[in-house]
C-alpha atoms as one frame of an Amber mdcrd trajectory, in Angstrom:
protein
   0.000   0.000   0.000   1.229   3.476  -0.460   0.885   6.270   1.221   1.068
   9.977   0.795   4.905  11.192   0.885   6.116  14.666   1.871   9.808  15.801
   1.718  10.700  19.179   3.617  12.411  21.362   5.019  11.601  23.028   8.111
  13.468  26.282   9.174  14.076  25.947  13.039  15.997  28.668  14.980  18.629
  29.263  12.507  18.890  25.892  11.229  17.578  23.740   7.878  16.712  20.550
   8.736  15.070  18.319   5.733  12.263  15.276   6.413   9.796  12.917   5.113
   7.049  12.021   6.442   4.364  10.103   5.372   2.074   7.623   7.267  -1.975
   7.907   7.959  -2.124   7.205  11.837  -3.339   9.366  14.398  -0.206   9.679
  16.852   2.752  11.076  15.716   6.192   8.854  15.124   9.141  10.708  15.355
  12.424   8.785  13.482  16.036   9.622  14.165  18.335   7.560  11.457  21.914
   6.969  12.372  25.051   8.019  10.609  24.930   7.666   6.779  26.730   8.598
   3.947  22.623   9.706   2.180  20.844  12.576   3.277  16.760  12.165   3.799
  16.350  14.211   0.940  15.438  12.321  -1.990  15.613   8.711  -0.259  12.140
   9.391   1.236  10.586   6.504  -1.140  13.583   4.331   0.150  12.388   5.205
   4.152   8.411   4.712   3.900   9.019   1.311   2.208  11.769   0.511   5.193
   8.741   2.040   7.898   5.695   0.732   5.546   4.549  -1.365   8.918   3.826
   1.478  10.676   2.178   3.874   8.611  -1.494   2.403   9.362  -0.803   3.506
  12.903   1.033   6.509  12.970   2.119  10.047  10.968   6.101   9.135  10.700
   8.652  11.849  10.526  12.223  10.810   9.583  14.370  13.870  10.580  17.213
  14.318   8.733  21.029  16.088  10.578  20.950  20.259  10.040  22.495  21.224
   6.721  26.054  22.617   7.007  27.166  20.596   9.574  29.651  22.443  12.418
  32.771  21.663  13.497  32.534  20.051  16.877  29.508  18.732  16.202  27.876
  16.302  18.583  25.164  14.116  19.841  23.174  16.460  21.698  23.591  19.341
  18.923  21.076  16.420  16.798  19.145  16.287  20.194  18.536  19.795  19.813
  17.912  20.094  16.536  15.528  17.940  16.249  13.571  19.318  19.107  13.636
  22.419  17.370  12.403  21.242  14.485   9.425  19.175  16.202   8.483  22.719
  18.117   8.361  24.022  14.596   6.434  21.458  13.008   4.066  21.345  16.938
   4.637  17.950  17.437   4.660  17.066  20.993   4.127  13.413  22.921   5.732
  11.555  20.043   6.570   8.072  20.217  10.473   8.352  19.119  12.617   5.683
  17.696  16.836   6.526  17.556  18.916   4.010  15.656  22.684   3.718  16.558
  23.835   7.390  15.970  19.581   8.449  16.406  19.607   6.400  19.670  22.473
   8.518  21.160  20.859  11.938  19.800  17.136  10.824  21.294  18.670   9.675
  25.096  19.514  13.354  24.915  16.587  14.605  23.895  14.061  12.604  26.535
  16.573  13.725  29.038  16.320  17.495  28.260  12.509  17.689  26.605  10.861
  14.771  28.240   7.687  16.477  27.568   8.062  15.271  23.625   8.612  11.282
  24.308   5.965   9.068  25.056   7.632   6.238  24.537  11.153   5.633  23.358
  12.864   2.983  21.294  16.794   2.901  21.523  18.069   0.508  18.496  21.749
  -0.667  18.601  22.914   2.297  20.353  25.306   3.090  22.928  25.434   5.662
  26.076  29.060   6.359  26.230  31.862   5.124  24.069  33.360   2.150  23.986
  36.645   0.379  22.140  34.315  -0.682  18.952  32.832   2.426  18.473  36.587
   3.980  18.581  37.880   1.579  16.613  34.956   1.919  13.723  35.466   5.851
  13.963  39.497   5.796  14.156  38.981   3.538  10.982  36.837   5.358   8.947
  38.743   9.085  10.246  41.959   7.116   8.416  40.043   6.332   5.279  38.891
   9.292   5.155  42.126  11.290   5.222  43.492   8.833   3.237  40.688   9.929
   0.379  39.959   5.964   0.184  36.301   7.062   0.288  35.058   3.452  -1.812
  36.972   1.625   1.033  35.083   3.881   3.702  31.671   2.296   2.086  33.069
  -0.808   2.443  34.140  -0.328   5.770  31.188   0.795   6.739  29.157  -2.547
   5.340  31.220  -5.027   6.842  30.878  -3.866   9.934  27.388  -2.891   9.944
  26.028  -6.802   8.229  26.897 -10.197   9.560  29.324 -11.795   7.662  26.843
 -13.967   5.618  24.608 -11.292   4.597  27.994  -8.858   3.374  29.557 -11.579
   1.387  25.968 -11.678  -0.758  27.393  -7.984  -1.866  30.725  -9.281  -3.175
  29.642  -9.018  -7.335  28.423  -6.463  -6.919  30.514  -4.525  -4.139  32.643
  -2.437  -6.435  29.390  -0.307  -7.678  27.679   0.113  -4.805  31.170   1.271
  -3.344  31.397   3.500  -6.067  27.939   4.985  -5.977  27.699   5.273  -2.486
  30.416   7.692  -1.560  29.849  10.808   0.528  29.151  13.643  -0.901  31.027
  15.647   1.481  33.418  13.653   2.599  34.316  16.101   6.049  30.830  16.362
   6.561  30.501  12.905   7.293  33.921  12.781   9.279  32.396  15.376  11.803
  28.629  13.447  12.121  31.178  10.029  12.942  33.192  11.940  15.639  29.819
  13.306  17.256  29.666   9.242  18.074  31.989   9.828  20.357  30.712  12.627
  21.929  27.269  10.616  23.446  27.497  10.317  27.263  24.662   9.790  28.742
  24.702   6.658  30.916  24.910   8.154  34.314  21.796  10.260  33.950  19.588
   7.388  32.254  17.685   6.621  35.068  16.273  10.333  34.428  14.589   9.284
  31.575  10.996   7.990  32.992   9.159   7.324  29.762   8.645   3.264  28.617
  11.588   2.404  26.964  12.443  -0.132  24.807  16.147  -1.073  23.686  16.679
  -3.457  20.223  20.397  -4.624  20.126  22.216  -7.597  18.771  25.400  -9.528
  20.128  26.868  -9.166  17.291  26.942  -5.726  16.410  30.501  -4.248  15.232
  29.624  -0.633  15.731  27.698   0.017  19.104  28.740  -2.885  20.696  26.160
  -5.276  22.178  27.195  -4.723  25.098  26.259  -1.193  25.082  22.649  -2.362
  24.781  22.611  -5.040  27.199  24.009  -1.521  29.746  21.678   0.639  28.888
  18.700  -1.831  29.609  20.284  -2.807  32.924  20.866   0.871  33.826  17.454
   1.848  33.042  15.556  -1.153  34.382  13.230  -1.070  31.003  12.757  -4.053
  28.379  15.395  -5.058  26.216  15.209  -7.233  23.023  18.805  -8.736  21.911
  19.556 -10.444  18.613  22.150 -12.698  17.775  24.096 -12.595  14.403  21.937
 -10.333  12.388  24.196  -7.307  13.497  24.450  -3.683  13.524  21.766  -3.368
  10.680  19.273  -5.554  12.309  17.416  -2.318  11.983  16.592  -3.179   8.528
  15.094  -6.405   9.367  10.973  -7.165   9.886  11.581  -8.888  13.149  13.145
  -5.394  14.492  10.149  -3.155  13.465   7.594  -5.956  14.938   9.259  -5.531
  18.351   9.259  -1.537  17.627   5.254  -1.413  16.149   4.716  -3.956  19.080
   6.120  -1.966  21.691   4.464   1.753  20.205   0.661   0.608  20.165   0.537
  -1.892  23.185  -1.152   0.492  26.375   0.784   1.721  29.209   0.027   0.151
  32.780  -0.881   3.363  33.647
């Protein structure tokens, strides 16, 4: 089925932040992606066929980072950009879903605006860095400076899909390389070191919303481990995966949890 699709932007004290949003429900869903080498705009066809199994319930909004990104940048500037751009657009009492980088910038944002979160989904995320998610940024900083920017893609894939599932992209692994370089190569180097700027875990028992955390064992970004913390910390329900790794936000068993966990009542 499809649905009506919108792609934005929305001016928001002093920043341009693009969307899409699309979806027929009645409560709002709020989306935060995680680090990419694709902007929103003009994948927006791409995200409501990834978020198709939510659209009967909800009005989705899949908030893009602020153009012309800042030195420095980091996980609570996207917190606070994309409250400013849900002010702008009134949307309040969302039920908000961060993946990986999106999971760091959302902790931030039920902490300091707990007014907009209902409920909260934290996909393979972390609250504080760890040696993987070092590692993965150290590696792609090198690649990077080295101008290697097809290896960066391919960095990026084999540590974000299970061994299995990358090796089906070998054939074909030299185009999608090729036509998936970043645009703006320093860009994207200063959205990866605002990974490393996420520390939150000391203050996540301030977040009283119902949580949910989605992580696998296997993930070579975030670390399972950070998910398997930042469930214990909080107390709240945690789903963990085994071998479908750091992209088993992509997969139909991770949005059933997610659609599960948005449209079940409260206790209270």
């Amino acid at each position: 089925m499809f649905y009506e699709l919108e792609e934005k932007t929305v001016e928001a004290d002093g920043m341009s932040i693009d969307y899409a949003a699309f979806g027929t429900g009645k409560k709002v869903m709020v989306i935060v992606p995680g680090l990419t080498f694709r902007r929103v705009r003009g994948a927006g066809f791409t995200l409501a066929r990834m978020y198709r199994y939510f659209a009967d319930d909800f009005r989705i909004y899949v908030f893009d980072r602020r153009k012309n990104i800042p030195e420095g940048y980091s996980a609570e500037d996207i917190a606070d950009e994309i409250y400013s751009a849900m002010k702008a657009l009134s949307l309040e009492k969302a039920c908000v879903m961060g993946v990986s980088q999106g999971g760091m910038a959302v902790q931030y944002l039920a902490l300091k605006h707990p007014e907009m979160v209902e409920k909260l989904v934290l996909g393979v995320t972390l609250s504080r860095p760890n040696p993987t998610i070092r590692e993965a940024v150290a590696e792609w900083t090198e690649l990077i400076e080295k101008g290697d920017l097809e290896q960066l893609v391919i960095s990026s894939m084999r540590r974000g899909y299970p061994p299995e599932k990358f090796n089906k992209f070998r054939l074909i692994m030299p185009a999608v390389a090729k036509a998936g370089k970043p645009k703006d190569p320093t860009e994207f180097l200063r959205m990866a070191k605002a990974c490393l700027t996420c520390d939150t875990y000391d203050r996540l028992t301030e977040i009283k919303c119902p949580t949910l955390v989605i992580g696998d064992r296997q993930d070579n970004i975030a670390a399972g481990e950070a998910s398997l913390e930042i469930a214990e910390k909080m107390g709240c329900e945690l789903v963990m995966y085994d071998g479908l790794g750091h992209s088993v936000y992509e997969e139909k068993c991770f949005n059933d949890e997610v659609r599960r966990f948005f449209t079940e009542q409260s206790e209270n």
